[in-house]
N, C-alpha and C positions, 0 to 999 in steps of 0.2 A: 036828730041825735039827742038822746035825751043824756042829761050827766048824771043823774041819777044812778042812771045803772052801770057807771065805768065804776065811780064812786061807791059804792054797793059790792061790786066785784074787786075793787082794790082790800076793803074792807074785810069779805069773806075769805080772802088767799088765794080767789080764783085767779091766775095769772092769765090765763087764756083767757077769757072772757076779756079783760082787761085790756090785752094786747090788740084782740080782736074789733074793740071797740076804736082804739084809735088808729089803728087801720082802716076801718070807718071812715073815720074822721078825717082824712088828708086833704079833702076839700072842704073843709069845714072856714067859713068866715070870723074866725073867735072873737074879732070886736064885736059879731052882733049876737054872741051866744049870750042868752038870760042869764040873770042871778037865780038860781034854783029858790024856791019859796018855801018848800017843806022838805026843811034839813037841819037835823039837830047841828048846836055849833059845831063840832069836831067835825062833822060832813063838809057842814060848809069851807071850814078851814082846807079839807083837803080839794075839793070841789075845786076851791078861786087855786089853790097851789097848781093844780092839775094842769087848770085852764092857762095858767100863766106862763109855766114849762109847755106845754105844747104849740102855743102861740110864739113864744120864742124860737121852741125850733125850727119852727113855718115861718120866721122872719115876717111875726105880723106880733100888734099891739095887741096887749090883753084887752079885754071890756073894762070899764070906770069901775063898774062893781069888785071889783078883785080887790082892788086898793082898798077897800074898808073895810076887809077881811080879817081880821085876827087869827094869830096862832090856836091852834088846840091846846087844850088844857091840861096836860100833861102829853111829856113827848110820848111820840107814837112812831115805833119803827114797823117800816114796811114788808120787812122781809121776815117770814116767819120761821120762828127754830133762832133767828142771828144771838149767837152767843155777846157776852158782854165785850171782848174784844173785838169783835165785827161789828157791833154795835156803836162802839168808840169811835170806830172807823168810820163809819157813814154819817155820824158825826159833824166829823169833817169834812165828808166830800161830797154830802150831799147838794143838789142843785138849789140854787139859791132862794128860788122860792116855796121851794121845800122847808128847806131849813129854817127859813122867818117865819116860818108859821109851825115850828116844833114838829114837823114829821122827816123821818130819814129814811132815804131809803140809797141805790148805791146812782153816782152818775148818770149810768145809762137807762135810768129805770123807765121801762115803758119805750124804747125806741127800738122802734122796728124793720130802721134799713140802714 
């Protein structure tokens, strides 16, 4: 599984691609997924976010690497088209290692059962 390319597809709007990938990913070991090497920072930001929320939901530890992660550099909402009050929204509700690192998107983003 490369995160490149979930990361890449979150980026583009591909949603399917997106989804598809961490359907992929169900047996994925996330403590021993790499820190990606060649990722501008706002990638990475989303990249360790990603890695973080999916590992949680799998009732497993992120990798070491996530933790020195920094936010992106301006917020970045995930859902495209979200007007300024849905945007408010997600705000708030987004999951938490999302939102430490300034990306929003809504709760269930990316869950597929």
């Amino acid at each position: 599984m490369d995160l490149r390319d979930v990361v890449k597809a979150v980026l583009s709007g591909d949603a399917l691609e997106a989804r598809q990938w961490v359907l992929d990913a169900r047996s994925v070991d996330w403590t021993l997924v790499p820190r990606p090497t060649d990722l501008l920072e706002d990638e990475l930001a989303l990249a360790a976010a990603l890695v973080e929320l999916l590992a949680e939901r799998s009732g497993q530890a992120a990798p070491a690497w996530t933790a020195q992660v920094g936010p992106a550099h301006a917020p970045l909402c995930l859902l495209r088209g979200a007007g300024p009050r849905l945007r408010k929204r997600l705000e708030l509700e987004s999951p938490e290692p999302m939102r430490r690192r300034n990306l929003f998107a809504p709760s269930d983003y990316l869950r597929t059962g």
